[in-house]
C-alpha positions as CSV (number, residue, x, y, z in Angstrom):
1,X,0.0,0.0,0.0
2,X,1.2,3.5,-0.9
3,X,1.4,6.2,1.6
4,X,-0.8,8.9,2.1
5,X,1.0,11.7,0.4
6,X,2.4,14.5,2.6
7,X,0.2,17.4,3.3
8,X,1.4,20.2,0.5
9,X,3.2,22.9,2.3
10,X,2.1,26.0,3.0
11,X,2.1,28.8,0.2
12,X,5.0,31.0,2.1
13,X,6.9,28.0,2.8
14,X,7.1,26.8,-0.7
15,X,8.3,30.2,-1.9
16,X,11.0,30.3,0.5
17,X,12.2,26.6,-0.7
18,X,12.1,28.0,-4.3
19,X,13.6,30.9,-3.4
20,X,16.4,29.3,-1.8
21,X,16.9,26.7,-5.1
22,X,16.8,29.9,-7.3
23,X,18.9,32.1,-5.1
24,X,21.1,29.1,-5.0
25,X,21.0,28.4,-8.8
26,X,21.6,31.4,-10.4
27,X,25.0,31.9,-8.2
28,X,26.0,28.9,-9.3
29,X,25.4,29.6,-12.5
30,X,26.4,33.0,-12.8
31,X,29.9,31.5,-12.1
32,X,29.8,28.4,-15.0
33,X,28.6,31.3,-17.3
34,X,31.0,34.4,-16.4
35,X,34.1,31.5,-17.5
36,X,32.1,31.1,-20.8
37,X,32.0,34.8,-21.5
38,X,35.5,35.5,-20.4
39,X,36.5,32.6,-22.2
40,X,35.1,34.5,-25.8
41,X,36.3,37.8,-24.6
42,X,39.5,37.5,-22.3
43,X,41.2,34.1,-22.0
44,X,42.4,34.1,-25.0
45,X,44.5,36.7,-24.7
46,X,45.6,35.7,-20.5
47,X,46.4,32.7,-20.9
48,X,46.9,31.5,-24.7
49,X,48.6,34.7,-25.9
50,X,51.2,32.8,-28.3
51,X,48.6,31.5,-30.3
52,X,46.7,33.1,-33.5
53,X,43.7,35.0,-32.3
54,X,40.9,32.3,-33.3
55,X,43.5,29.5,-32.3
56,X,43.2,31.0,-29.0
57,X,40.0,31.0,-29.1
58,X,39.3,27.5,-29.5
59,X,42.2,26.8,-26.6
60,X,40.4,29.3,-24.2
61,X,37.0,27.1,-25.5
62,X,38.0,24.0,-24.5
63,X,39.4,24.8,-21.4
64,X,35.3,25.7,-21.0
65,X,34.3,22.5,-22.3
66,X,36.7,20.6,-19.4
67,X,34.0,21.9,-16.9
68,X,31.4,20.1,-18.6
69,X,33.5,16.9,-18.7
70,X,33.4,17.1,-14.6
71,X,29.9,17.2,-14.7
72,X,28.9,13.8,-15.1
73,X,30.9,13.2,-12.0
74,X,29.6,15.6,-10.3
75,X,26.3,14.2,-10.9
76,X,27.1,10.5,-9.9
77,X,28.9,11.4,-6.7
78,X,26.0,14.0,-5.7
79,X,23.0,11.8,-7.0
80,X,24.6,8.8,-4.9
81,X,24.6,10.4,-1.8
82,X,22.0,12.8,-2.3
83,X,20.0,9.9,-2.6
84,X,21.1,8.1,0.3
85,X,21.7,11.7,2.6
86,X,19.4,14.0,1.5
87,X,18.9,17.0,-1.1
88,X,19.8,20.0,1.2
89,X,23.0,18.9,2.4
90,X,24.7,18.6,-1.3
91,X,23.1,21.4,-2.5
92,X,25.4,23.2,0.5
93,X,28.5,21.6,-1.1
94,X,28.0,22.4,-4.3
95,X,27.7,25.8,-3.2
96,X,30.7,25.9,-1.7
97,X,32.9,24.3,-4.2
98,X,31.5,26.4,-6.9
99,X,32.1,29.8,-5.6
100,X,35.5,28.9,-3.8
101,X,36.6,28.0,-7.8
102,X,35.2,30.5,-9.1
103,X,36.5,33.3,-6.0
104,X,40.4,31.6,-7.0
105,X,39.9,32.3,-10.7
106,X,39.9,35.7,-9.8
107,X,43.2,35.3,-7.9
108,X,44.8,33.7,-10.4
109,X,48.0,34.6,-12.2
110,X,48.2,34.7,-16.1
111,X,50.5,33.3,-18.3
112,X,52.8,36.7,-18.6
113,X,53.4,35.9,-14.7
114,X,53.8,31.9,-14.5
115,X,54.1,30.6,-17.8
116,X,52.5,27.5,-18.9
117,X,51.0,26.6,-15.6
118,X,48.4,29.3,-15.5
119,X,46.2,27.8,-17.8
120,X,46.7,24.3,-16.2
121,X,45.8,26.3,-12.9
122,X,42.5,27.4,-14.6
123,X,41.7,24.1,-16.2
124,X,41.6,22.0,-13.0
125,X,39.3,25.0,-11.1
126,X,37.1,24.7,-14.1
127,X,37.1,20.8,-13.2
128,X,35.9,22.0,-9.8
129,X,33.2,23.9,-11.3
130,X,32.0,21.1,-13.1
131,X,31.9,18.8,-10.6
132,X,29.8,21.6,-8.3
133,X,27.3,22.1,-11.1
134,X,27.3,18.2,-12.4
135,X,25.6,17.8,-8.7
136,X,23.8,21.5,-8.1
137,X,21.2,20.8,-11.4
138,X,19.2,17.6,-9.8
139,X,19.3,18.6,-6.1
140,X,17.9,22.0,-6.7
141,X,14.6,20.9,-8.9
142,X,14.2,18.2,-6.7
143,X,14.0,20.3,-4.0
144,X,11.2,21.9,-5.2
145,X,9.1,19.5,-7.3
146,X,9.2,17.3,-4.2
147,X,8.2,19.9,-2.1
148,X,5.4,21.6,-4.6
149,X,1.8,21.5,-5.6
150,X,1.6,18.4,-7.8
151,X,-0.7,20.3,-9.5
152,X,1.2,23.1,-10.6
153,X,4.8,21.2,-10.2
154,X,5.9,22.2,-13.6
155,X,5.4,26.2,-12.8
156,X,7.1,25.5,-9.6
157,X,10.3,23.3,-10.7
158,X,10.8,25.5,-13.7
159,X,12.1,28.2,-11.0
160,X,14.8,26.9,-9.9
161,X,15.3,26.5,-14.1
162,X,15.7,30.8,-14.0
163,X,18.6,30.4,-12.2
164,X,20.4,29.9,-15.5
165,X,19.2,33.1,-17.4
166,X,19.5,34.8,-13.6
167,X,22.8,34.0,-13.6
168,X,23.6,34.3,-17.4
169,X,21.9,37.9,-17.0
170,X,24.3,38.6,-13.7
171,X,27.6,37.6,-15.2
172,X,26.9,39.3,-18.7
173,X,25.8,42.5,-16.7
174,X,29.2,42.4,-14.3
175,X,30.3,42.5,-17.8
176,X,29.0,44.3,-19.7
177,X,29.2,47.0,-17.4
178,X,33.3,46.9,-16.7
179,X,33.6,46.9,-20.2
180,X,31.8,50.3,-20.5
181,X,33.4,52.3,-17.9
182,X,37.0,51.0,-18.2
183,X,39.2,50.9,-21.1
184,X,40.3,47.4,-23.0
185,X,43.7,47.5,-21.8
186,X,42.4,48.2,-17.9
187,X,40.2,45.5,-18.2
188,X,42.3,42.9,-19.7
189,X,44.7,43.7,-17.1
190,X,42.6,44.1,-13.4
191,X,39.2,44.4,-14.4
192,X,38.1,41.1,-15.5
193,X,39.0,39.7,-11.8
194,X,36.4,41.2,-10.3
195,X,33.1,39.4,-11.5
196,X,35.1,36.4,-10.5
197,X,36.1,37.9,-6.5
198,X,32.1,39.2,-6.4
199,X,31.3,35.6,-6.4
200,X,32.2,35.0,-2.8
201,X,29.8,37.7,-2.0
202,X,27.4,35.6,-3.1
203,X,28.3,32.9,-1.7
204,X,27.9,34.1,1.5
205,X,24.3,34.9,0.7
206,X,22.9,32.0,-1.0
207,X,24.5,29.6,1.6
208,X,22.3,32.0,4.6
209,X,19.6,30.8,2.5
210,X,20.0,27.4,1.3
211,X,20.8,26.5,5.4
212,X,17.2,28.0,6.0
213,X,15.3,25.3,4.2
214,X,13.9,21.9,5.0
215,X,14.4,18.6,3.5
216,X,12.4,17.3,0.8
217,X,8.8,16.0,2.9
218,X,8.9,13.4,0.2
219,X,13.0,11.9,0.4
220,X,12.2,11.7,4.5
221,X,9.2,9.4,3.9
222,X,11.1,7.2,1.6
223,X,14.0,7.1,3.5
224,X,11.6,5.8,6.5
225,X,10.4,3.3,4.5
226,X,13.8,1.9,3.6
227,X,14.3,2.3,7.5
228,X,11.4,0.1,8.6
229,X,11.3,-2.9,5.7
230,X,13.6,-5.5,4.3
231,X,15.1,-4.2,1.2
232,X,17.6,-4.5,-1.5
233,X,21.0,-3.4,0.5
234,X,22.6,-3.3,-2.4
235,X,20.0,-0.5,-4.5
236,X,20.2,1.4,-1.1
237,X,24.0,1.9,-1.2
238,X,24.4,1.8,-4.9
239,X,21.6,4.0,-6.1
240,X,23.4,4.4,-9.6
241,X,23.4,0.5,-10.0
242,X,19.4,0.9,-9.6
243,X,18.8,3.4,-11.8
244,X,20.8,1.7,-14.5
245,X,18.7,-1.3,-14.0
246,X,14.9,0.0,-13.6
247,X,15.3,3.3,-15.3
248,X,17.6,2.6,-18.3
249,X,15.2,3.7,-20.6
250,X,14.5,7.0,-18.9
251,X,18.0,7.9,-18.8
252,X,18.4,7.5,-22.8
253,X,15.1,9.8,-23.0
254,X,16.6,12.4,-20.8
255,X,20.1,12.6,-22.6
256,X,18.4,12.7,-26.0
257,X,15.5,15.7,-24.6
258,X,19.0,17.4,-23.6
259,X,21.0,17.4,-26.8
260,X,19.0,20.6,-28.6
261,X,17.9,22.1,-25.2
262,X,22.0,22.3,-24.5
263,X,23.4,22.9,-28.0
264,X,21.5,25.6,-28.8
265,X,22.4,27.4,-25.9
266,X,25.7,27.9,-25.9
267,X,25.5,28.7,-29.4
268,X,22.8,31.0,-28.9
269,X,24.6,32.9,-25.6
270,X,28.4,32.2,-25.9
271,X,29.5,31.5,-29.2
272,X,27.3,34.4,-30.4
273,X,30.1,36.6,-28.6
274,X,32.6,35.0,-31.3
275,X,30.2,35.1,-33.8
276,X,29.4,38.7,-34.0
277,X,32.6,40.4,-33.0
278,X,34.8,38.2,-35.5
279,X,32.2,37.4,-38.8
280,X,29.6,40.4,-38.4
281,X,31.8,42.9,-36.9
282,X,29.5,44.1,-33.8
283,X,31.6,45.2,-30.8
284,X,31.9,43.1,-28.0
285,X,29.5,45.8,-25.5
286,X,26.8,45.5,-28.4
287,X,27.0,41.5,-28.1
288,X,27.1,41.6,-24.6
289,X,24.3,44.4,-24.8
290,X,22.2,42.1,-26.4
291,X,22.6,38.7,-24.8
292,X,21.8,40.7,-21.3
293,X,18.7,42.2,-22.9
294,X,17.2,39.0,-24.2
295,X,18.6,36.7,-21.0
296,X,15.9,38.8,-19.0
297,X,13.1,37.8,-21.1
298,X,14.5,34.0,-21.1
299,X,14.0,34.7,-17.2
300,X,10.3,35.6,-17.8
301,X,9.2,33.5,-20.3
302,X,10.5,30.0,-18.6
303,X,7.5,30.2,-15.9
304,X,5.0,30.8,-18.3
305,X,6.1,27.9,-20.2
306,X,6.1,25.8,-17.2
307,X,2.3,26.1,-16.0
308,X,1.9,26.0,-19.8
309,X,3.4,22.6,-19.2
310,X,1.1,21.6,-16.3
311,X,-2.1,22.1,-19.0
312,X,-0.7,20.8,-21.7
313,X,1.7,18.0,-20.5
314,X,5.4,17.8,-20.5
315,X,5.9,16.8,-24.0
316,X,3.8,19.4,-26.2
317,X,5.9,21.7,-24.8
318,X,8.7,20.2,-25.1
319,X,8.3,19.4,-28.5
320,X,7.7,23.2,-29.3
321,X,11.0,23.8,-28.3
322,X,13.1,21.9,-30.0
323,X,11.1,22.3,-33.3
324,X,11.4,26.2,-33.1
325,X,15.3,26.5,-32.3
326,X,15.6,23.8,-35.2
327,X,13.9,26.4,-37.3
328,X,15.4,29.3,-36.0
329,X,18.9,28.5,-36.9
330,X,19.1,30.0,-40.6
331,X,17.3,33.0,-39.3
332,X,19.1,33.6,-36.4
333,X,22.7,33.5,-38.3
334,X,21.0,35.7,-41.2
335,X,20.1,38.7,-38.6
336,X,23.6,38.9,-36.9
337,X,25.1,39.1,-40.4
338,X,23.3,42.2,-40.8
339,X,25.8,43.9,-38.2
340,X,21.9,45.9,-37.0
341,X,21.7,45.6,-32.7
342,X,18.1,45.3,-33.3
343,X,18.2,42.6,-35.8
344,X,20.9,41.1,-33.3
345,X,18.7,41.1,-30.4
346,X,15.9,39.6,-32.2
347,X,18.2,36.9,-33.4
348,X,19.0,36.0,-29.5
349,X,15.4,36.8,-28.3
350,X,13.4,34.8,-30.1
351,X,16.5,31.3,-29.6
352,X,16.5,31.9,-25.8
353,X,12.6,32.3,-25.8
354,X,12.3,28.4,-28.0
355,X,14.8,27.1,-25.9
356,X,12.6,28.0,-23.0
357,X,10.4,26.1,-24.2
358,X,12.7,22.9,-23.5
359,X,14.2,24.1,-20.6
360,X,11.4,25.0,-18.6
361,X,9.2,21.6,-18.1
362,X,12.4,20.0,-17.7
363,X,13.0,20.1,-14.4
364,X,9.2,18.6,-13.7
365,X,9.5,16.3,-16.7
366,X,12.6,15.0,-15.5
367,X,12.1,14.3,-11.7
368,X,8.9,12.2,-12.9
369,X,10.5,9.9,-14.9
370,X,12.6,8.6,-11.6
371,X,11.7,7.0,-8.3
372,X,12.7,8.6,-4.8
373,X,15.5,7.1,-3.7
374,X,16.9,7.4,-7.4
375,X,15.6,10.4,-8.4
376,X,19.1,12.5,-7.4
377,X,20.8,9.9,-9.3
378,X,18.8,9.4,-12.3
379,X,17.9,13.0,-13.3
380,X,21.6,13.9,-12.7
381,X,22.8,11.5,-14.6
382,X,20.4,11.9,-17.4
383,X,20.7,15.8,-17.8
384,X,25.0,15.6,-17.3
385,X,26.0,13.5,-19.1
386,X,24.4,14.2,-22.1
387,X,26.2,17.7,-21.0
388,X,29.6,16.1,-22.3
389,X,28.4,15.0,-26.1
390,X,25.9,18.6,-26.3
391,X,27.0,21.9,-24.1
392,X,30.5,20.5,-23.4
393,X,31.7,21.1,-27.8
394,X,29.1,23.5,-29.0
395,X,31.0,26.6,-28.6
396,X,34.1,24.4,-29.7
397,X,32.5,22.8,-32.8
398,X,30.7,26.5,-33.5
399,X,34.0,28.0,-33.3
400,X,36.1,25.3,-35.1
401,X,33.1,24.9,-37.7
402,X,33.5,28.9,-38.3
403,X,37.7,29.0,-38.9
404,X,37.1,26.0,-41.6
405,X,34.1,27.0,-43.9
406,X,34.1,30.7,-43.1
407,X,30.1,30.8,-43.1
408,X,27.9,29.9,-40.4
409,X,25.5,27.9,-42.7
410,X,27.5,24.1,-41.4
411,X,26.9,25.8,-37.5
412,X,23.4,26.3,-38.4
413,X,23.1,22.4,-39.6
414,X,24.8,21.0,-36.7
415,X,22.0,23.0,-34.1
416,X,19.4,21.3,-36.1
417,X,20.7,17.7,-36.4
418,X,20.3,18.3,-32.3
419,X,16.7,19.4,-32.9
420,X,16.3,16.1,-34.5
421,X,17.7,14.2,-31.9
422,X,15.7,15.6,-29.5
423,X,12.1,15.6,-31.3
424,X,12.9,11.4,-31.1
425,X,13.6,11.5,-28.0
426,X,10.6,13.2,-26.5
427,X,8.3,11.3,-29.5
428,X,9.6,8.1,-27.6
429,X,8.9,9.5,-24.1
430,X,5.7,8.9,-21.4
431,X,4.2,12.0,-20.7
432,X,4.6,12.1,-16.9
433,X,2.5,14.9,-15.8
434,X,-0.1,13.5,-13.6
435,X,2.5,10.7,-12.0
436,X,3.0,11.1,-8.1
437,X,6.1,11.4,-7.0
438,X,5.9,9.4,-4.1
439,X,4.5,6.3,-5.8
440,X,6.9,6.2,-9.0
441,X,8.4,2.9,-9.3
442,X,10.0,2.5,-5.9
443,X,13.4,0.7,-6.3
444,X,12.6,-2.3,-4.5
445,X,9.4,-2.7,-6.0
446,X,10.0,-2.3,-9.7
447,X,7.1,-3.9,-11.4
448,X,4.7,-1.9,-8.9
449,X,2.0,0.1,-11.0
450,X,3.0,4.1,-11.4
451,X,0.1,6.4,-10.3
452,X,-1.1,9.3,-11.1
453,X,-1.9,12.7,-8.8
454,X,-5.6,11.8,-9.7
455,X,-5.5,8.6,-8.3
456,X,-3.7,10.0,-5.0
457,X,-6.6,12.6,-5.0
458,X,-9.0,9.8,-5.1
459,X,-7.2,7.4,-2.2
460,X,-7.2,11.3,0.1
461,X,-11.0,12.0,-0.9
């Protein structure tokens, strides 16, 4: 017998807990992002400066994608023991080991001071910040769908899914804005440290938070479960080993929903910054201009597609999403050619708004698919490490795509061969709206029947 599922929490306590995930979230991501920007505007010239200008480039690029390399790591070593420990204690330590990264980033000395080990320096504390981030993703949605409103549990997860626009908006504005009151030369000397140093600012603040929350209502009743029956030791310690077995399937779905969802936004937000200074000569403060500018309306339009999600189910939307940013592609590169910052910001505008429309139900969609006390593991796992094969080489492929055919036509391609990959995925996906998160597929009991929230609202009534 299931259950009864937990009383929903009160309205100002669920605001806190997504408040704390965002809060949390968008720090974290404001420091993964401000390394992609620097890396397209800065890096190149710190720490490769022997090499040719777009050689460098692509050096400062994959010392980038090395972060998302951690990430898969990050998500099996946070998914095991956030599902044996908890969500709210690993969402602490991710904090901490992203900002502390991040913070020594800022103190770091460039090659014209210590040679070649300055970027090997950077490279392993962009490991760190993968690792943080490969674990930070699934404990913050988790958080909140398992705390939420079943009903409205796509509005509510897609929150903590701002934090990426929040944070993309941050870092571009830190920016943007010491790029407009100093000169280059000031900048590429002192001034690009201090986005980097404001992160343990932060820090301090999202941690204040993040301690103030509770645990998820819905881990604690599992985890008393496992306290007070006879189960499977080894799916208890070895929650990867159960997710590989019951929830195979799921994971496939979840790397293949990522591939567009991931591609197209780090072409869309930081290889545009490549993109438009070198091919359609727009200044970098134009670039920058413009990603800030349309990185708000990403944060507003991700909410809306969420409780768009909760009417019309996880998929439709979905779907929307990756068929628009496949579609978007020739347009997009067409309006940055045309050098115009309104046809520029339309270009990036109307990508991050489709790619909402992926990112949003995703948090919802994916914590469905997963039972409890493999839900850590299994959304993490899912949504990193298809991280390695999609975010990891976009800006690199972009970039390398750019120096050999000189046209942005073979970039465009590659953006909707992801689209593709994605539409199958989702085609081959469950919709998982209605399922109840206590009752999917416990570990032990993998054959058990998933229900729905409307057959939970019937056992209450």
């Amino acid at each position: 017998m299931s259950s009864p599922a937990a009383a929903p929490p009160a309205p100002n306590n669920l605001k806190r807990i997504v408040a704390a995930s965002l809060i949390g979230t968008t720090i974290e991501w404001y420091d993964f992002f401000l390394y992609g920007s620097a890396a397209a505007l800065v890096f190149n010239q710190l720490f490769f400066p022997d090499s040719d200008p777009l050689v460098g480039t692509l050096l400062s690029f994959l010392t980038y994608a090395v972060g998302f390399a951690a990430r898969p790591l990050g998500a099996l070593v946070f998914g095991h023991y956030g599902d044996r420990l908890g969500r709210k204690k690993l969402l602490v330590l991710s904090l901490l080991m992203m900002g502390g990264a991040t913070f020594a980033i800022g103190l770091l000395p460039t090659h014209a001071a210590i040679g070649s080990a300055a970027p090997v320096l950077l490279t392993v504390l962009r490991l760190a910040q993968g690792f943080a981030l490969g674990g930070e993703w699934g404990g913050a949605v988790l958080l909140v769908s398992e705390h939420g409103d079943a009903r409205r549990r796509g509005f509510w997860a897609s929150w903590p899914q701002t934090g990426a626009p929040a944070g993309q908006l941050l870092a571009t504005g830190v920016l943007a804005l010491l790029t407009a009151v100093l000169s280059e030369s000031a900048f590429g000397a002192w001034g690009w440290r201090i986005p980097f140093l404001l992160s343990g600012v932060l820090v301090i603040v999202g941690l204040w938070i993040r301690l103030s929350v509770d645990e998820s209502p819905v881990f604690r009743q599992a985890l008393e479960r496992a306290e007070t029956r006879e189960t499977d030791a080894a799916a208890e310690r070895m929650p990867l080993v159960a997710v590989l077995k019951h929830h195979w399937r799921d994971v496939l779905v979840a790397m293949g929903a990522r591939m567009a969802e991931n591609i197209s936004y780090y072409v869309i937000t930081a290889f545009i910054l490549v993109y438009a200074t070198t091919s359609a000569g727009v200044s970098k403060q134009t670039a920058l201009n413009a990603v800030l500018i349309a990185s708000a309306l990403h944060f507003a339009v991700i909410p809306a597609w969420g409780a768009l999600s909760d009417r019309l189910g996880r998929r439709p939307v979905y779907l929307i999403g990756a068929v628009g940013v496949g579609l978007w592609m020739f347009p997009f590169f067409a309006l940055i050619d045309t050098g115009g910052f309104g046809a520029l910001l339309l270009a990036v505008t109307v990508g991050l708004v489709m790619h909402g429309a992926m990112y949003a139900p995703q948090a919802a969609f994916f914590s469905e698919m997963f039972a409890t006390r493999m839900r850590y593991s299994g959304a993490s796992i899912g949504a990193q490490f298809a991280s390695v094969a999609a975010g990891a080489p976009a800006p690199l492929i972009a970039t390398a795509l750019l120096s050999d055919h000189g046209t942005s036509t073979p970039i465009a391609l590659y953006v909707i061969a992801a689209s593709l990959v994605t539409v199958v995925a989702i085609l081959a996906a469950e919709e998982t709206r209605h399922r109840d998160l206590a009752d999917v597929s416990p570990a032990d009991e993998p054959d058990a029947p998933v229900k729905t929230e409307a057959a939970q609202d019937a056992r209450v009534l």
